[in-house]
C-alpha positions in Angstrom: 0.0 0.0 0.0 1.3 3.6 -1.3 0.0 5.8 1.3 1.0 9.3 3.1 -0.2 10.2 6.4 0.1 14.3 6.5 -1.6 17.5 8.2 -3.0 19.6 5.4 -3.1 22.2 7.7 1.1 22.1 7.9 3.2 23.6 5.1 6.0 21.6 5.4 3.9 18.3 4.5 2.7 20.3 1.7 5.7 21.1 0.4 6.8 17.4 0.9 4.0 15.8 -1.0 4.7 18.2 -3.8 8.3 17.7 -4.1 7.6 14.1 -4.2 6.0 14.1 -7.4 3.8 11.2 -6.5 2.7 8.9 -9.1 -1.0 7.6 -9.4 -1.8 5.0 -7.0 -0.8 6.8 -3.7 -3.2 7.8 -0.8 -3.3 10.6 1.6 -5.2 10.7 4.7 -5.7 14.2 6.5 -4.9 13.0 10.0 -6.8 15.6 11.4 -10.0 15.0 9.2 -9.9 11.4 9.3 -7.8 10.5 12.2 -5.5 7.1 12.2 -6.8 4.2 13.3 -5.5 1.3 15.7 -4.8 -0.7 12.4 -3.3 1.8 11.0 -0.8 2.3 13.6 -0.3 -1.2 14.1 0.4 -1.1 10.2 3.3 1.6 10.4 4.4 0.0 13.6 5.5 -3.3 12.0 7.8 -1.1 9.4 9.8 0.5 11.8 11.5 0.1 15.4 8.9 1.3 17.6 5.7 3.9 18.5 8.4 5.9 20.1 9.9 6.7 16.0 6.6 7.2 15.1 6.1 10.1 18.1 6.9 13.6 17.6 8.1 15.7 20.9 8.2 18.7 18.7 4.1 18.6 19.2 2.6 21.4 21.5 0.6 19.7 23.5 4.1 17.3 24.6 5.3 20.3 26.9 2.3 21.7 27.8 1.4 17.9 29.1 4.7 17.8 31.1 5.7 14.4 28.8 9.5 15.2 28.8 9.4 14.6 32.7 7.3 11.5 32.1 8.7 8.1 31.7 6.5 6.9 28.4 6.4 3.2 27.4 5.5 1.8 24.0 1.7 1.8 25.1 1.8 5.4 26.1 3.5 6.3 22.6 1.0 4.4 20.7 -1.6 6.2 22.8 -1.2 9.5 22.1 -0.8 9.6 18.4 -4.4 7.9 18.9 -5.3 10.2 21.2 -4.2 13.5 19.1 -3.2 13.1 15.6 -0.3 16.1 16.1 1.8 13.4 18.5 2.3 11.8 15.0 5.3 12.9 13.6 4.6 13.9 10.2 4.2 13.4 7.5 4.7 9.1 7.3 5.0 7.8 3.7 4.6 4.5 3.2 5.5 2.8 0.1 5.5 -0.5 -0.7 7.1 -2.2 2.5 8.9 0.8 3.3 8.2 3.5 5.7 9.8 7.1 6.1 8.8 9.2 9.1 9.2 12.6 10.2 10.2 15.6 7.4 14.4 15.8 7.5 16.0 16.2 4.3 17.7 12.9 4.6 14.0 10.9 5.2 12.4 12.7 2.1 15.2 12.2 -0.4 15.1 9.0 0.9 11.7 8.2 0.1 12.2 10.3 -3.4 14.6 7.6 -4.2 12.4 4.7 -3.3 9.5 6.2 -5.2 11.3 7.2 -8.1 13.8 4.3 -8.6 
């Protein structure tokens, strides 16, 4: 499954998805319009090493919960981003049995390559 998991509300995701150049066949889901299921995490889960990749502490709502003091397990990770979809970090592409998380340069000319080999 070809799919992207973005906020179309965030510029930089936008200016991801376009730079990808994304051939037919590939989905996007608005996280904050149709928020991520426990499949769906499960899914991205069993591509990479844990819910903790998956987590962004860059989110708002991670300091103004007090999480840095916290001691989070894999549970409480996995949590969260189903809790409130800006915990994801984003945006998560997901292409064929491949999945690149977060938006540093090295991740999305990454998945650029595997898209476009």
């Amino acid at each position: 499954m070809n799919k992207i998991y973005y906020l179309s509300s965030c510029n930089t995701c936008t200016r991801i998805i376009n730079e990808l150049n994304l051939p037919e066949g590939f989905q996007l889901q608005d996280i904050k319009t149709e928020p991520i299921t426990e499949e769906q995490i499960a899914q991205m889960r069993a591509l990479t090493d844990s819910y903790e990749s998956l987590f962004s502490k860059r989110a708002r709502l991670y300091n103004e919960l007090g999480l840095k003091e916290k001691s989070l397990t894999e549970d409480d990770y996995k949590n969260y981003i189903l809790e409130h979809y800006t915990f994801l970090k984003r945006p998560v592409i997901l292409y064929n049995d491949s999945i690149f998380i977060g938006n540093s340069k090295k991740t999305v000319e990454a998945a650029k390559l595997a898209i476009h080999e």
